[in-house]
C-alpha positions in Angstrom: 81.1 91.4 94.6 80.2 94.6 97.0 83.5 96.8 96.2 83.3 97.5 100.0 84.7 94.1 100.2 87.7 95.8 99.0 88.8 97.5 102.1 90.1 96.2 105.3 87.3 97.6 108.1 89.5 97.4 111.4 87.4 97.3 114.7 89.6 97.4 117.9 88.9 98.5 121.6 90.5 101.8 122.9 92.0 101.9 126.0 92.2 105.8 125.8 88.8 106.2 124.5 87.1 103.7 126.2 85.3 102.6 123.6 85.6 100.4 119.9 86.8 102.3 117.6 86.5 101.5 114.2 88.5 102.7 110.8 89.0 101.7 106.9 93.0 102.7 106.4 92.9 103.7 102.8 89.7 105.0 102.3 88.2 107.0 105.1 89.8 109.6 107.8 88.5 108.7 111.2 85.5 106.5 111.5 83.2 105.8 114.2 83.1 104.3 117.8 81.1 103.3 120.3 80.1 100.3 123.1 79.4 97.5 121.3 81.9 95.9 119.0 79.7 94.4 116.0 77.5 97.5 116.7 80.2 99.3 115.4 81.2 96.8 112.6 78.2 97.5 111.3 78.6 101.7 111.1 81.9 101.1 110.3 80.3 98.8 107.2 77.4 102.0 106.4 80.4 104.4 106.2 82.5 102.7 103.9 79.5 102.0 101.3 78.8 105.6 101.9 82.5 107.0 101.1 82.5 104.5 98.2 79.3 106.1 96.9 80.5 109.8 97.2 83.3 108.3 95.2 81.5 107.7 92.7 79.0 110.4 92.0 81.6 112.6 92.5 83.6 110.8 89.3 86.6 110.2 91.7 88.6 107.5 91.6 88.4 104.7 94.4 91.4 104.3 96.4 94.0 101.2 95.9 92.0 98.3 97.7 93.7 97.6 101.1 92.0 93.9 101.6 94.1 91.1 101.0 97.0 92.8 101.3 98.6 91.3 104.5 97.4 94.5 106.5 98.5 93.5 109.5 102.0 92.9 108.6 102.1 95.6 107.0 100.6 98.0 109.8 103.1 95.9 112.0 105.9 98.2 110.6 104.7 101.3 111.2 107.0 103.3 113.8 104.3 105.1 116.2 106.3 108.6 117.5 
């Protein structure tokens, strides 16, 4: 198994940008947007192989995997100010 498969990758439209915008809670701070949704499913995929990668040459620890953890409920909690 590809330990990306680990993390939830969240791909969701923007009304304030515009745009897709996509993210990995967890793992990476910010992400990457654009146009085209599975266009940026796909960056969104490169980056998190990439942060896991850094990761690992850098002898860090990977963060606690956030897929299959009932994400959305759990995000669904989560008081925006």
């Amino acid at each position: 198994m590809n330990k990306s498969a680990l993390y939830a990758k969240i791909v969701e439209w923007s009304d304030e940008d515009q745009c897709f915008v996509g993210s990995a809670p967890g793992l990476i701070y910010g992400g990457c947007h654009g146009s085209d949704e599975k266009e940026v499913f796909a960056e969104l995929c490169s980056i998190v192989d990439e942060a896991i990668e850094l990761y690992q040459r850098e002898g860090k620890a990977l963060p606690p995997p956030t897929a299959g953890r009932d994400l959305a409920n759990t995000l669904e909690h989560i008081v925006i100010c």
